[in-house]
N, C-alpha and C positions, 0 to 999 in steps of 0.2 A: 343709541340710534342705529336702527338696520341698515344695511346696506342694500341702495336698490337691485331688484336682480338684475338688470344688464349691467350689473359695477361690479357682479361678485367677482369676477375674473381680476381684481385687481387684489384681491384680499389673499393671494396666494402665488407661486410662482409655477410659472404652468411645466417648470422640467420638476418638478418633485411630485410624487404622485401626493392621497389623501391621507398614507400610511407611511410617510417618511420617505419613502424608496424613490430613487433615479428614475424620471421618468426621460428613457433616450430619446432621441431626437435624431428622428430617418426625411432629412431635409431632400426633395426631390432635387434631382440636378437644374440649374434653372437655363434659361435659354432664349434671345433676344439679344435687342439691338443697344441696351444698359450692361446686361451681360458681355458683350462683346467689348464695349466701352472699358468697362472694368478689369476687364483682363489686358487689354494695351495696358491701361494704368499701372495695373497691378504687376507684370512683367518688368515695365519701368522701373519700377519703384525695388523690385528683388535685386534687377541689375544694378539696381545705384548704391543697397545695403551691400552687395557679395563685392563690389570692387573700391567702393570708397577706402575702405583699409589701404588699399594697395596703390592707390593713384598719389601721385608727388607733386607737389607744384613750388617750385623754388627750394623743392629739396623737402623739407616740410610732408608731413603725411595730410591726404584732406582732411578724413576726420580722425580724429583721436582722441580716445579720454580714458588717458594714463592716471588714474584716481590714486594709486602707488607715489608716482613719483611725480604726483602736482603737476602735470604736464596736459596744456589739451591744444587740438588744432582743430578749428574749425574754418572749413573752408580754406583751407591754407596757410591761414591766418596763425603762428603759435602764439599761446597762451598760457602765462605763468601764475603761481599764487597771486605776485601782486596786478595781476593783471583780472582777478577775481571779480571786481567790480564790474568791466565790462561783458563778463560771464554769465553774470548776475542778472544785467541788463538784456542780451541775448535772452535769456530763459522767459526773462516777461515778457519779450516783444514778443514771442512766440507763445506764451499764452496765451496776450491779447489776441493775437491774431485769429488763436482757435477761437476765441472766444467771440471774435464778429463775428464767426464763418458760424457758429453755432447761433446767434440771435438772430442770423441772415436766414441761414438754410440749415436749422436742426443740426443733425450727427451725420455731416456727410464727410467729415472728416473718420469718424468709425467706418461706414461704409467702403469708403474709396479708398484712403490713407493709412490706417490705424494695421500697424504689425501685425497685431495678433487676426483681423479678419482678411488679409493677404494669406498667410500661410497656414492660417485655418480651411477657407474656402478654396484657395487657388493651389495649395500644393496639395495639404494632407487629406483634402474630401475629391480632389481627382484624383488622389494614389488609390482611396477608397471605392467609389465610381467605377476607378478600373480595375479594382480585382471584384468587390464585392455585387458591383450594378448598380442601377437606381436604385429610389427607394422603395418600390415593392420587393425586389431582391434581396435586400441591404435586410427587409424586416424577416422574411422568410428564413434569413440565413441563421440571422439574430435565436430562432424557435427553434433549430436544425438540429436532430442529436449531433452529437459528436462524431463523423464519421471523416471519412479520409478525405473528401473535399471542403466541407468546413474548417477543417486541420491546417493543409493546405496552405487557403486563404487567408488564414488567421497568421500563420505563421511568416506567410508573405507578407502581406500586411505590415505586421509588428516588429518585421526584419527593416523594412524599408522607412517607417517609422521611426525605428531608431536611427538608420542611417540618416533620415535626414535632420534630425535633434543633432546630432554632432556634426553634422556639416554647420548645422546653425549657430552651436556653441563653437565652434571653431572661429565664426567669422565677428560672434559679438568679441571673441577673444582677441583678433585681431584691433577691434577699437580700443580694447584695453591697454594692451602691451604692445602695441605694433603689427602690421603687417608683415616686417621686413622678419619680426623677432618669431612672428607664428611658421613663418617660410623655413626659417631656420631649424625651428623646432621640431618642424615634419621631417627634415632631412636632415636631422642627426639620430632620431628614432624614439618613442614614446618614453623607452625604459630611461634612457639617460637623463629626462627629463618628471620624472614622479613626481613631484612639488607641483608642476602644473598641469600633470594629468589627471592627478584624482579632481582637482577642482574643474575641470576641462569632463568629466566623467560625472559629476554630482551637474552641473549645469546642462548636462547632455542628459540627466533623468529626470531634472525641472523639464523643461522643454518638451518632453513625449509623457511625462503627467501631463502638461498643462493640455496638448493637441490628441494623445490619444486617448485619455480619460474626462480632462475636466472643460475642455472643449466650450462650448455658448456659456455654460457658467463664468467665464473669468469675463463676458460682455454683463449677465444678469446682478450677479453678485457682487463680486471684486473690483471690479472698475471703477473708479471716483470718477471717471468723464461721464459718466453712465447717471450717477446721480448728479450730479455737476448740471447736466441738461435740464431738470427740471425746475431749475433756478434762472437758467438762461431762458427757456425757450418761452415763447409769448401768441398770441392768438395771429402775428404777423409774421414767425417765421415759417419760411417754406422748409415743407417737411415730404416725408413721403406719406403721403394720407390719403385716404376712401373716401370717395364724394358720397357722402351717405343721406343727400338729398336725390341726388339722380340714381343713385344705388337702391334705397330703401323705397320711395315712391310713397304713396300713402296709405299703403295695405303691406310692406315689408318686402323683402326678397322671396324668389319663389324657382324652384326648379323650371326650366324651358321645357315649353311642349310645342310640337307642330300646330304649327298657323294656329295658332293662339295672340292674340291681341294684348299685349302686356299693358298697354299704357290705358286701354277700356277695361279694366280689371283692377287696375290703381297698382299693380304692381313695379317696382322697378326694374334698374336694368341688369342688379345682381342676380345671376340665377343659381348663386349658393352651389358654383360648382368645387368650393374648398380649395383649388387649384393654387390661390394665395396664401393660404396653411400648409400646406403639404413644400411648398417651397421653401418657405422661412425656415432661415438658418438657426434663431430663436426659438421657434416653436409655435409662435403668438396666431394671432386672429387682426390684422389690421381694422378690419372692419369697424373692430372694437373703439375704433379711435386711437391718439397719440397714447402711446407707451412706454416705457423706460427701456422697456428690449429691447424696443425696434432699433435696429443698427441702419438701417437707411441705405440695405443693402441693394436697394432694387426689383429684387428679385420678382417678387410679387408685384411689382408694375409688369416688368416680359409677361410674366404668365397672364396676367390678368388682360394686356393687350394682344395676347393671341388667344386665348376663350372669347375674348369681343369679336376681334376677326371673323373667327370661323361661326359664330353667329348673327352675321351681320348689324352687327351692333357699334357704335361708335367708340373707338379707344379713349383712354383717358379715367376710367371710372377711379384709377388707381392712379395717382400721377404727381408730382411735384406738385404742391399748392399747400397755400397757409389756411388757417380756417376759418379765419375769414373773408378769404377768396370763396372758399365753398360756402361758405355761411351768409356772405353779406358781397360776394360776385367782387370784390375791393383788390384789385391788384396787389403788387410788392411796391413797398416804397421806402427808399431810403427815411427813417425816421429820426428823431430826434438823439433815441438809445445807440443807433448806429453811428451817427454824427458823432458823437461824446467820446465813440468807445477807436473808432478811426482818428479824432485829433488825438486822441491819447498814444495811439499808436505813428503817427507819424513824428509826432513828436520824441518819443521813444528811440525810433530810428535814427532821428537827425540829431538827439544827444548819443547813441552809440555810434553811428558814422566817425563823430568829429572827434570823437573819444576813441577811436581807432584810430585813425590816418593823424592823430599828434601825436600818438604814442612812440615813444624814443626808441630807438633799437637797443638803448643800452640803461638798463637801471641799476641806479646808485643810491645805495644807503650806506651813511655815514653813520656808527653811533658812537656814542664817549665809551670807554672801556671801564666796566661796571666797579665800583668802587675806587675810582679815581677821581683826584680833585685836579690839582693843577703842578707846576713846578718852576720853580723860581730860579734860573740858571742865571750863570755871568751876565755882565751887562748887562745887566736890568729886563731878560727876556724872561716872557711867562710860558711856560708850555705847557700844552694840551694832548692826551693820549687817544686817538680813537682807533673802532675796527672798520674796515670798509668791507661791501661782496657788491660784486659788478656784475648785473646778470645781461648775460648775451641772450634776446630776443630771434636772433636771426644766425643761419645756419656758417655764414661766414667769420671768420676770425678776427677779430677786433685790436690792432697793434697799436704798440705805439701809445699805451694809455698813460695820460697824465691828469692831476690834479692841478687847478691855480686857484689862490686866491683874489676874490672881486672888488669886496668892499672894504678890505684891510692890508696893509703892509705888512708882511710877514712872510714864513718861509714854510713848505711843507715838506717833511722828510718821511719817505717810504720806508720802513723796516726788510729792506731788501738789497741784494745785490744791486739793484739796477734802480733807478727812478721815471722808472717807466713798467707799463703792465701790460700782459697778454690778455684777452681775454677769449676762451677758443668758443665757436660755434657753440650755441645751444648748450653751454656751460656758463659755468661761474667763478672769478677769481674775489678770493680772500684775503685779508692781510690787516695791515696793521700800519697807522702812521702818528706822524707827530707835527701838529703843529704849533711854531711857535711866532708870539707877536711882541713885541718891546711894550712894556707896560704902558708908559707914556703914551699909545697909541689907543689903547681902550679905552672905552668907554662906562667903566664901570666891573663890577665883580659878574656881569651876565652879560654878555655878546652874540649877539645873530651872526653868525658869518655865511654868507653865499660861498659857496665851494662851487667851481667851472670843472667839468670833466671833459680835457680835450684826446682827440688821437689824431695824431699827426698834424697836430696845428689846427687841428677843425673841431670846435664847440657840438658837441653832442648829449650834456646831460649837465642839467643843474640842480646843485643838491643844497641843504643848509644845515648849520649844527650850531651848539653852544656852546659856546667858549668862555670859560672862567678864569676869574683874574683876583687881585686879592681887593678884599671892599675898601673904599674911597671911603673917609671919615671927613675929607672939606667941607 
C-alpha cells in the first residue's frame, strides 16, 4: 500500500538527507512573547540544577543520588537502600505526572522542562547566535572555505563548548558524590584526584557530543518520551498545532499579494511564508500536522504570530489547541483518561506522603547468625545468637541505644564493652548480641519475638526475630 503524498514526509527523518548524510539543522533564532516565557523558565530551572548540589536543609544535601554508596536525598529528605521502596514510589509518581501533562497538553514537558531542550536552545544555540548569527549566517558560514574568520569562530565556538560540557559534568558530578565533596575536589587540584577526573573528562565529551554534534537527534531518535507520546497523545490533547482549516482554506495556502482578496479566492490564511520551518529546532513543517519531533517548543507559534501581525491578519493560526478543537470547534475537557490517570496519582502521593512522615529515624534489623541453632546454658536457659546494624536516617547522633524484650521474659546481652550503642549521624552501628529466654517460657521449638529499640528511655524502632528452642514432644 502507497503512501499518500501529503504522508511521505513521515516515511523518513527530515535531519538525514536521501543518501544517508546529516542533513544540519540552521534553526532561525525565534522571538516573542512564548519565547520570552521560556526563557524565565528556562533560567529557573538552570538556576535550580547549578545550586541544588550545594543547598542543605537540616544538614542533608537537597538533591543527591550517591548511586556508589546507596545514599540519596531528595528534597532534603535522606534516603537509604532500605528506604528503596519509597524511591521507587517517587519515580512513578513522577511519571504519572508526565504522563497527565502529556495526555493533557502533548510534550510540553520537552518543550519547557526537558534538560537537554534548555541547554540545547538556551545556552549552546545562544553561544552559537552569538558568535556565528542567525540562520542565514550560521548557513553561509557552514559553505565558507576555511579562512581565518571561520577558524576563529569555530574555534571559539568549540572552546566555549567545551567549557560549558564540564561546568555541566561537574555539577551532575556534584549530585553524585556531593557538593561538599566536588568543592573539595576543586581545591585540592585535578592531579591529586585522577580516579575522578578521567570519569569527570569522558562525561565532559558525552555532553559536547551530545550539544555540539548530535544535538535535535537525541529529541528525534534516542528519546523513549519521544516515542512514548504517540501512545499518550489523543485527538484531545492540547498540542502545539496549525489550524489547517483556517490555514489551508479551500483552494490551499498561497503567497500574499497586495490588495488581493484571499477569502474571494478560497485561499487561506497561510501564506506559506516558511517562517515556522525555518524556526523549528527539529527541522519539521508543522503544518504537516502532529509529529513525533515536534518538541512543543513554541517557536513557531512567535513567528507565526508576528507574520499574521504584520499582515494584518488575526494571530492564532499556529497556537495551543487539540484537533479536535480545530476539527470539531470542542473545547479541552477534563475526560475520563485524565480522571483515571489523576486518582492514580493522587493516590500515589497520599501512600508516599504517609510512607514518609512514619518512617523511623533509626532502622533496625536483627538477623540470626548464619549457621546457628540455639544453646542450652545452666538453669534451663535457651540462647540465641543474632547480628544487628542500626542505620542512622538523620544527621544527628543517636546515644544511648538499647534493645528490650516485649513479648517474652528474657535477657539480651550486647557482645560489647557497654550495653548500650552509639549510633553517629548518617552511619551505622554493627554488632552482635545474645539473647536468652528459660525454656519454660517458650512456646515451642519457633518463637516470634518483638525486640523494642529504645535511646534514652524513648521507643524508636521495632523490630522482630526467631527464636529457637528445643522441640516439645508433649
Amino acid at each position: 500500500m502507497e503512501t499518500p503524498e501529503n504522508e511521505v514526509f513521515r516515511d523518513s527523518i527530515g535531519t538525514i538527507t536521501e543518501d544517508g548524510k546529516r542533513a544540519w539543522v540552521y534553526p532561525k533564532k525565534p522571538s516573542g512573547k512564548y519565547y520570552d516565557k521560556r526563557k524565565l523558565v528556562s533560567y529557573f530551572l538552570l538556576l535550580f540544577l547549578i545550586v541544588s548540589p550545594f543547598i542543605k536543609i537540616n544538614g542533608n544535601q537537597f538533591l543527591m543520588f550517591n548511586v556508589l554508596e546507596r545514599r540519596f536525598n531528595i528534597f532534603g529528605f535522606p534516603f537509604w537502600p532500605q528506604d528503596f521502596k519509597l524511591f521507587v514510589i517517587s519515580l512513578i509518581i513522577g511519571i504519572v505526572f508526565i504522563t497527565i501533562f502529556t495526555v493533557a497538553y502533548g510534550r510540553i514537558f520537552c518543550g519547557w522542562i526537558c534538560p537537554q531542550t534548555i541547554f540545547m536552545e538556551m545556552v549552546f544555540r545562544r553561544i552559537e547566535y552569538w558568535i556565528d548569527g542567525d540562520r542565514g549566517k550560521q548557513m553561509r558560514l557552514d559553505k565558507q572555505a576555511w579562512n581565518t574568520e571561520k577558524i576563529r569562530k569555530r574555534l571559539l565556538k568549540w572552546f566555549l563548548f567545551l567549557l560549558v560540557s564540564f561546568v555541566i559534568a561537574n555539577v551532575f558530578l556534584a549530585y553524585l558524590i556531593g557538593g561538599d565533596e566536588v568543592l573539595t575536589l576543586i581545591k585540592e587540584g585535578p592531579l591529586a584526584h585522577l580516579s575522578t577526573l578521567i570519569p569527570l573528562l569522558i562525561f565532559t565529551a558525552v555532553f559536547y557530543f551530545i550539544f555540539a554534534w548530535f544535538r535535535e537527534q537525541v529529541c528525534i531518535i534516542a528519546c523513549p518520551y519521544g516515542r512514548l507520546q504517540g501512545v499518550l497523545l489523543d485527538n484531545k490533547s492540547i498540542i502545539v498545532a496549525y489550524d489547517h482549516k483556517r490555514g489551508e482554506g479551500e483552494n490551499g495556502r498561497k503567497k500574499i499579494r497586495k490588495n488581493e482578496d484571499r477569502q474571494a479566492l478560497g485561499h487561506g490564511d497561510c501564506i506559506d511564508c516558511l517562517q515556522c520551518v525555518h524556526v523549528c529546532p527539529t527541522g519539521i513543517d508543522i503544518r504537516n500536522g502532529t509529529q513525533l519531533e515536534c518538541v512543543n517548543c513554541t517557536a513557531c507559534i512567535d513567528a507565526c504570530d508576528s507574520i499574521m501581525e504584520s499582515v494584518n491578519l488575526p494571530k492564532g493560526l499556529i497556537r495551543y489547541a487539540s484537533e479536535n478543537e480545530i476539527e470539531k470547534k470542542e473545547k479541552f475537557q477534563f475526560n475520563t483518561r485524565l480522571k483515571a490517570y489523576t486518582a492514580v496519582l493522587v493516590i500515589l502521593i497520599a501512600v508516599w506522603g504517609g510512607m514518609l512522615f512514619n518512617r523511623n529515624a533509626l532502622e533496625a534489623t536483627v538477623l540470626r547468625l548464619p549457621g546457628q541453632l540455639y544453646e542450652h546454658k545452666d538453669n534451663n536457659i535457651i540462647s540465641n545468637v543474632f547480628t544487628y546494624k542500626l542505620i542512622n536516617k538523620t544527621n544527628n547522633d543517636i546515644e544511648d541505644v538499647s534493645f528490650k524484650l516485649k513479648n517474652y521474659p528474657g535477657e539480651i546481652k550486647l557482645v560489647s564493652t557497654s550495653n548500650t550503642i552509639l549510633v553517629p549521624g548518617q552511619g551505622l552501628a554493627e554488632g552482635t548480641l545474645f539473647i536468652e529466654i528459660k525454656q519454660s517460657d517458650l512456646k515451642g521449638d519457633k518463637n516470634k519475638l518483638t525486640l523494642e529499640v529504645y535511646s534514652q528511655d524513648k521507643l524508636i524502632e521495632t523490630t522482630s526475630v526467631r527464636f529457637l528452642g528445643p522441640r516439645s514432644y508433649n
